[in-house]
N, CA, C and O atoms as CSV, one atom per row, in Angstrom:
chain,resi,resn,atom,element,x,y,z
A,1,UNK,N,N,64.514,72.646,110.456
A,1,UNK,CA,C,64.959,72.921,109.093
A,1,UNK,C,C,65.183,74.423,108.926
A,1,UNK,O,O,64.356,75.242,109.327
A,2,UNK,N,N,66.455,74.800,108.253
A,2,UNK,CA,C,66.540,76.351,107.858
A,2,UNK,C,C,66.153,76.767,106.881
A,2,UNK,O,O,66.421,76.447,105.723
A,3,UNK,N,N,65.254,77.785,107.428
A,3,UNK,CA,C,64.901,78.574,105.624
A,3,UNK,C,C,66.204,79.163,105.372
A,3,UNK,O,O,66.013,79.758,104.311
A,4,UNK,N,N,67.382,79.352,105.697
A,4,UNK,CA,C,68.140,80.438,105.020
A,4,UNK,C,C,68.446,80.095,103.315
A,4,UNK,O,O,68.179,78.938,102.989
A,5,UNK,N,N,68.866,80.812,102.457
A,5,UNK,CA,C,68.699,80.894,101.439
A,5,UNK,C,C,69.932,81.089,100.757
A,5,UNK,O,O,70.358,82.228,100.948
A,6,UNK,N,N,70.783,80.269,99.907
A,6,UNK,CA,C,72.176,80.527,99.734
A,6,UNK,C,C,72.240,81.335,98.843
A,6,UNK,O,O,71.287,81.359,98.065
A,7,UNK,N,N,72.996,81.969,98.700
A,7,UNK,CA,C,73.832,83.202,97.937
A,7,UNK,C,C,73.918,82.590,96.792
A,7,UNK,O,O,74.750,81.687,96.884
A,8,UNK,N,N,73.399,82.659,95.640
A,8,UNK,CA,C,73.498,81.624,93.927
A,8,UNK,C,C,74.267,83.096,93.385
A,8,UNK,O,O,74.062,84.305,93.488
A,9,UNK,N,N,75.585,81.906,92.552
A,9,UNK,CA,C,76.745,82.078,91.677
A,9,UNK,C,C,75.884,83.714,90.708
A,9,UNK,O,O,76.541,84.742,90.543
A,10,UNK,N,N,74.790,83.616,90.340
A,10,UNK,CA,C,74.026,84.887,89.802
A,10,UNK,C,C,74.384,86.293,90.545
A,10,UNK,O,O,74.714,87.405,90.133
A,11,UNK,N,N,74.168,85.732,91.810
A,11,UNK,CA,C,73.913,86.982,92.775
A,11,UNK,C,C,74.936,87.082,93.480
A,11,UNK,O,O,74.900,87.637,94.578
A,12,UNK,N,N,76.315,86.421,92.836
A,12,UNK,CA,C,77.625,87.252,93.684
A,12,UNK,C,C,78.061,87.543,92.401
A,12,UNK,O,O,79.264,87.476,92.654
A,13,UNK,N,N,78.005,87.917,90.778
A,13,UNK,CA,C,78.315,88.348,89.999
A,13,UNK,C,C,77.708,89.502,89.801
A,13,UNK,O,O,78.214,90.454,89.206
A,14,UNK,N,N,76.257,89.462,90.437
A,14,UNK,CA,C,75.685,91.094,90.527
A,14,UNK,C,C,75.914,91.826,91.652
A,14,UNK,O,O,75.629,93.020,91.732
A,15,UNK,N,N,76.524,91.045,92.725
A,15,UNK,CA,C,77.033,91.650,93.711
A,15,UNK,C,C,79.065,92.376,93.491
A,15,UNK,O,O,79.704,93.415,93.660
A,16,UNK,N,N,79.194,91.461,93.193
A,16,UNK,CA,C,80.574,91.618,91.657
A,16,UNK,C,C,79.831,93.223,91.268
A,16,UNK,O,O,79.598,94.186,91.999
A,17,UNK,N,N,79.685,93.086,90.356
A,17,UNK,CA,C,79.119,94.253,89.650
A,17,UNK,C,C,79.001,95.512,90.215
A,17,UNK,O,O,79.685,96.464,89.839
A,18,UNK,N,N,77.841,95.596,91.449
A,18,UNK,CA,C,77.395,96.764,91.737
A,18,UNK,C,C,78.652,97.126,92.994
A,18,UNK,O,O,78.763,98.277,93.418
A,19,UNK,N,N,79.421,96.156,93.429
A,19,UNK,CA,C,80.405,97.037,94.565
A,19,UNK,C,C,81.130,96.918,93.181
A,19,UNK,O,O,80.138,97.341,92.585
A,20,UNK,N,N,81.935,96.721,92.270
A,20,UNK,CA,C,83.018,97.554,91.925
A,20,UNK,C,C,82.170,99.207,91.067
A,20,UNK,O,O,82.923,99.931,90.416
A,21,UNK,N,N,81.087,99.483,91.153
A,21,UNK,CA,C,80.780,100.202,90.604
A,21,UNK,C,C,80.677,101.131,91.829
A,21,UNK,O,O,80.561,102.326,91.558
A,22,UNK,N,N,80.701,100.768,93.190
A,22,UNK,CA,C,80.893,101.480,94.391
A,22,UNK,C,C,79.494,101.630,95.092
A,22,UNK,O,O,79.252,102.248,96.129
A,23,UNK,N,N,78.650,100.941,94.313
A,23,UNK,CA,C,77.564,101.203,94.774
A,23,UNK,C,C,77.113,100.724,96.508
A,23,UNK,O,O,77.577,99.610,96.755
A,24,UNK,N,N,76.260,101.386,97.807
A,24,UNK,CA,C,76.239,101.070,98.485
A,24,UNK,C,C,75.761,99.221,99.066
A,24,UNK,O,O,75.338,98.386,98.267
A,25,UNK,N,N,75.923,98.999,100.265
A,25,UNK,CA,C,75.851,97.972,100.793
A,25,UNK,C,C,74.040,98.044,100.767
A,25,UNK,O,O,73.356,97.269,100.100
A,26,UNK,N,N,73.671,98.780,101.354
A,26,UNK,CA,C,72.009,98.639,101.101
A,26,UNK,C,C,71.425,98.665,99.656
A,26,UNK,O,O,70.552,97.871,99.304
A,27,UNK,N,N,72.085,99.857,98.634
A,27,UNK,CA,C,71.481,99.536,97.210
A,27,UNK,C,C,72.071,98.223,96.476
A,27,UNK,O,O,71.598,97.833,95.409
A,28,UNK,N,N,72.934,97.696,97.003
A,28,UNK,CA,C,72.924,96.251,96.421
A,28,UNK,C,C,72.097,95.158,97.005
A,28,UNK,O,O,71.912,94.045,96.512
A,29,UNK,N,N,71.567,95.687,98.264
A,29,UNK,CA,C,70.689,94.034,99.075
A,29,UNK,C,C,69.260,94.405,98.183
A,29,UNK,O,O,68.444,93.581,97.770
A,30,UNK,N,N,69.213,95.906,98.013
A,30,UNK,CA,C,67.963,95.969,97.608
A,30,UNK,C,C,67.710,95.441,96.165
A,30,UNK,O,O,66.757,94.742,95.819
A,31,UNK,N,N,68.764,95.913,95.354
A,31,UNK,CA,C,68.898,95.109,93.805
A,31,UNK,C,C,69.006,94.179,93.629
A,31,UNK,O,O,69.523,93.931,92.539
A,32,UNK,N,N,68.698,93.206,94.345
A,32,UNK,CA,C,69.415,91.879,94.569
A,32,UNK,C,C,67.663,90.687,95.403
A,32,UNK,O,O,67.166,89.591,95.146
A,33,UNK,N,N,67.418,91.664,96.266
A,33,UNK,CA,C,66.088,91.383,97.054
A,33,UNK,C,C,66.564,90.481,98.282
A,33,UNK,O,O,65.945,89.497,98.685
A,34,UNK,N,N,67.840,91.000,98.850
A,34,UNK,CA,C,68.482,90.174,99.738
A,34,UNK,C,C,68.670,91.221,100.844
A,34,UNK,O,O,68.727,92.396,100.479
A,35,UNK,N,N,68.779,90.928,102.211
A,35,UNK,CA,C,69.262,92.017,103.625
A,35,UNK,C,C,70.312,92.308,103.376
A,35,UNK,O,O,71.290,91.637,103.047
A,36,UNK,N,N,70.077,93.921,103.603
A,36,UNK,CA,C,71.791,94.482,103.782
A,36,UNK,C,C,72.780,93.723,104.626
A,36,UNK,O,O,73.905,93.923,104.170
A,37,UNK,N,N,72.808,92.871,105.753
A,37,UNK,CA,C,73.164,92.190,106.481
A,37,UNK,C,C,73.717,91.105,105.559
A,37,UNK,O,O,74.899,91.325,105.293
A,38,UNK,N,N,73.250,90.049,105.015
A,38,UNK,CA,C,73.422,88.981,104.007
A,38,UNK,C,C,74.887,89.738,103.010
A,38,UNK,O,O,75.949,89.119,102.947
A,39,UNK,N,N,74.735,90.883,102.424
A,39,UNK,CA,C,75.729,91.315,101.278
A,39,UNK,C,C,77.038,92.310,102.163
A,39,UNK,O,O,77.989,92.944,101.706
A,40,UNK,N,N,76.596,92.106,103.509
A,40,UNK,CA,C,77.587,92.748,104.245
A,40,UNK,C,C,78.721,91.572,104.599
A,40,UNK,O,O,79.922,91.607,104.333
A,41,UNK,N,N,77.816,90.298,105.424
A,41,UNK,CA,C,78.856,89.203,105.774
A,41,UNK,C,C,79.228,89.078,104.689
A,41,UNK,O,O,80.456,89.061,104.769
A,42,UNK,N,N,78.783,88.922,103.169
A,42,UNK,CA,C,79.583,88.067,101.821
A,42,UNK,C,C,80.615,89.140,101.874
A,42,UNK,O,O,81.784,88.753,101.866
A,43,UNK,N,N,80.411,90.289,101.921
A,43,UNK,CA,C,81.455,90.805,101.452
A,43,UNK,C,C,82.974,90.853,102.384
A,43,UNK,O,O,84.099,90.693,101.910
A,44,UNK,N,N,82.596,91.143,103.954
A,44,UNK,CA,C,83.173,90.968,104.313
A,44,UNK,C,C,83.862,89.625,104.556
A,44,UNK,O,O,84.940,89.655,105.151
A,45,UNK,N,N,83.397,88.535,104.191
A,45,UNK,CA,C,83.901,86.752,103.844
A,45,UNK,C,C,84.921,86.759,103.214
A,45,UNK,O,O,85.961,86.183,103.534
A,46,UNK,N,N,84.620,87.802,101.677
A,46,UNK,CA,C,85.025,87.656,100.310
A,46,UNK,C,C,85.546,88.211,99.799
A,46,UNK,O,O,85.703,88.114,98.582
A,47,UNK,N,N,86.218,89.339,100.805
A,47,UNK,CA,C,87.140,90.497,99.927
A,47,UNK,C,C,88.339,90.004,100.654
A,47,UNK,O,O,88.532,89.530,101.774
A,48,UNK,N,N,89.064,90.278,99.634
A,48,UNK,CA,C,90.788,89.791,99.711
A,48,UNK,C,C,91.353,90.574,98.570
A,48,UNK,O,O,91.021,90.779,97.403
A,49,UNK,N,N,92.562,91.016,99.535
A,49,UNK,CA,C,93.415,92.781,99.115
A,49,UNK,C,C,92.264,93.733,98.269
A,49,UNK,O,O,92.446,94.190,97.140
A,50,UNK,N,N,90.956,93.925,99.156
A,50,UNK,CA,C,90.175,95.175,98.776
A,50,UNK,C,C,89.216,94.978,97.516
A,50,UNK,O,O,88.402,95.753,97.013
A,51,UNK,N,N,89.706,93.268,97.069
A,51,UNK,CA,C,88.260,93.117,95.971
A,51,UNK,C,C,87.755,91.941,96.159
A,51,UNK,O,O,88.120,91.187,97.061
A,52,UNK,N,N,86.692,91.635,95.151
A,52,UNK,CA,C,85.341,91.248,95.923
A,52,UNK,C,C,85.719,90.738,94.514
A,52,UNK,O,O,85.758,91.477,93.531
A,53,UNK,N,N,86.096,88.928,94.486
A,53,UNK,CA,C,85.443,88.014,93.085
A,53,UNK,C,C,84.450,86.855,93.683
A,53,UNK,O,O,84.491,86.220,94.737
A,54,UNK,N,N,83.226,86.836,92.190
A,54,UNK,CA,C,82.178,85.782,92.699
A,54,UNK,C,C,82.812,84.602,92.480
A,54,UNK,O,O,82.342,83.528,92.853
A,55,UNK,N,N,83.770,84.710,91.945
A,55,UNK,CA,C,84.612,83.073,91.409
A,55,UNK,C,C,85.022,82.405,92.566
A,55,UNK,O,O,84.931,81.203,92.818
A,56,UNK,N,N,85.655,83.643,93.495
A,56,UNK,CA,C,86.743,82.785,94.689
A,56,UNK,C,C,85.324,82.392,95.797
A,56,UNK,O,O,85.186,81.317,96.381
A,57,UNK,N,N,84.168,83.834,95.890
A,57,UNK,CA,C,83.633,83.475,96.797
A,57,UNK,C,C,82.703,82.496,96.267
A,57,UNK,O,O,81.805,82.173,97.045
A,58,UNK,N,N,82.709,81.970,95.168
A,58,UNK,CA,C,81.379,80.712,94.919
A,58,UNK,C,C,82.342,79.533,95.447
A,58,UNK,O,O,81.651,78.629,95.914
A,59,UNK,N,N,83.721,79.259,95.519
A,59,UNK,CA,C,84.859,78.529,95.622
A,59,UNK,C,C,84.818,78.499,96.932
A,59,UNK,O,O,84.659,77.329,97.278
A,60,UNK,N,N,84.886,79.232,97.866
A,60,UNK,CA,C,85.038,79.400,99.435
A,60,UNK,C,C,83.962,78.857,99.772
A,60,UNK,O,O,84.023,78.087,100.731
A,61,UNK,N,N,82.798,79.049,99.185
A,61,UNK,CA,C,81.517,78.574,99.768
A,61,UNK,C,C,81.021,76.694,99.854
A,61,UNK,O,O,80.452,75.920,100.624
A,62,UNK,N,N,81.805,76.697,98.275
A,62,UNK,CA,C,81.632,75.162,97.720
A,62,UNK,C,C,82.805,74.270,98.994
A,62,UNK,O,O,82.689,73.109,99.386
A,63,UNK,N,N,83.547,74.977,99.272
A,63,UNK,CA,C,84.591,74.652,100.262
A,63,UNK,C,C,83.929,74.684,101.861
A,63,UNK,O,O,84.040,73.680,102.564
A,64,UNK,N,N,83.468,75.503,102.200
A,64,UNK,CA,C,83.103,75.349,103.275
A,64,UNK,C,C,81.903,74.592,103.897
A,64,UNK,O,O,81.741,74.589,105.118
């Protein structure tokens, strides 16, 4: 069984949030209480032409 822990619709709207505010990849895992690693793959998953929505990536996820 995996502990991993999914990314909830909450925490890609605060992830939303703190990158368009530019804030780093580590001060968002830390605001968040998630690995810099974890908000690195989402982002890199979830950016399309240079922005980052929790809508498409809660959509990609429900999809995959």
């Amino acid at each position: 069984m995996s502990h991993y822990k999914h990314i909830t619709p909450v925490e890609r709207e605060k992830i939303l949030l703190l990158h368009s505010q530019n804030c780093t990849i580590t001060y968002i895992a830390n605001s968040i209480g998630r690995d810099k690693s974890t908000i690195s793959r989402e982002l890199s998953r979830n950016i399309v032409d240079n922005r980052y929505s929790a809508i498409s990536a809660q959509t990609a996820y429900e999809a995959r």
